[in-house]
N, C-alpha and C positions, 0 to 999 in steps of 0.2 A: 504494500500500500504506500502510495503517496502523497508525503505532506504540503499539502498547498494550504497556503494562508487564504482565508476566508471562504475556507470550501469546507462542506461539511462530507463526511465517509461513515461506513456502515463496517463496523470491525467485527460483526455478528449477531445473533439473535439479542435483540435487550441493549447492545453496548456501542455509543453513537461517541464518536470523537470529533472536538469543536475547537476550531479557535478563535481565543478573545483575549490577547496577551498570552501566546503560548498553546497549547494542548493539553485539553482538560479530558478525561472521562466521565460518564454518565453510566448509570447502568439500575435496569428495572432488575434487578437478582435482587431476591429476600436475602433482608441480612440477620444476624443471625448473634445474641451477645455471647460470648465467651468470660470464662476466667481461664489462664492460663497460669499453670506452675512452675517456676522455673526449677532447675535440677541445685540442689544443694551444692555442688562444683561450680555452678554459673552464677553465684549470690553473689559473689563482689564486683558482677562484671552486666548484672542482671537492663543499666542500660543502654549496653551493647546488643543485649537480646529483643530488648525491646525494640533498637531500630531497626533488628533485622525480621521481626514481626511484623515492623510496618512495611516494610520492604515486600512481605508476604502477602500483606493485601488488610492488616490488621489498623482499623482504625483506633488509636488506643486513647481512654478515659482516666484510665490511673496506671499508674507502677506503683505500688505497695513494695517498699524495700524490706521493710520489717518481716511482711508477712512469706516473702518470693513470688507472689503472683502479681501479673498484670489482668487487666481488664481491658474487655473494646467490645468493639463490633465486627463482625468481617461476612463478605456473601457465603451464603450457605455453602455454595458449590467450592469456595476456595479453603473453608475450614482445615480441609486434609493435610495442606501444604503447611500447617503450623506445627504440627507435631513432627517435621520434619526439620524446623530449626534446630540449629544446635542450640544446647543449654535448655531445651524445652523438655520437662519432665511427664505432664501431662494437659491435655485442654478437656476443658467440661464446656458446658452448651449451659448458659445461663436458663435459671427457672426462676418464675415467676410465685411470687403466693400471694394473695389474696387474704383481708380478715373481713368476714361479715361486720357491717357495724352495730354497733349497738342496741340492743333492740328488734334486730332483723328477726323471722323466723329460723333461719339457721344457725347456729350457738355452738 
């Protein structure tokens, strides 16, 4: 593919490439939260892992040093490619909970 300024291109299903100062990406992919764990060997370097998560396609929200996990977003379909960074010990798929309020019927 070829980059022409002011031209728009179709780089596949959902993912439309634009320019407006440079080359941005779009893309209609569900995203998807993560927590990732970095490997207890990778803690003092934990970010260096971080910007190769973002490199992966990890939009990230926090680095928790204390804790060794980071936090983001990233497309469902790219999830896979995290657990293949180095320093990365394991990714969980963020879950949501819900409390009925007060008063509801469900308790």
């Amino acid at each position: 593919m070829r980059e022409t300024p002011g031209r728009r291109a179709t780089a596949g299903p959902g993912v439309t490439l634009r320019t407006q100062r440079g080359w941005a990406m779009t893309t209609k992919e569900p995203l998807v939260s993560v927590t990732v764990l970095v490997d207890d060997a990778a803690l003092p370097r934990i970010r260096s892992v971080a910007r190769r998560l973002e490199q992966a396609g990890l939009k990230i929200d926090k680095v928790q040093e204390m804790t060794g996990t980071i936090t983001g977003t990233i497309p469902t379909k790219k999830m896979g490619l995290l657990t293949k960074v180095d320093g990365v010990s394991a990714v969980e798929e963020g879950r949501q909970v819900s409390i009925p309020a007060p008063g509801s019927d469900v308790q």
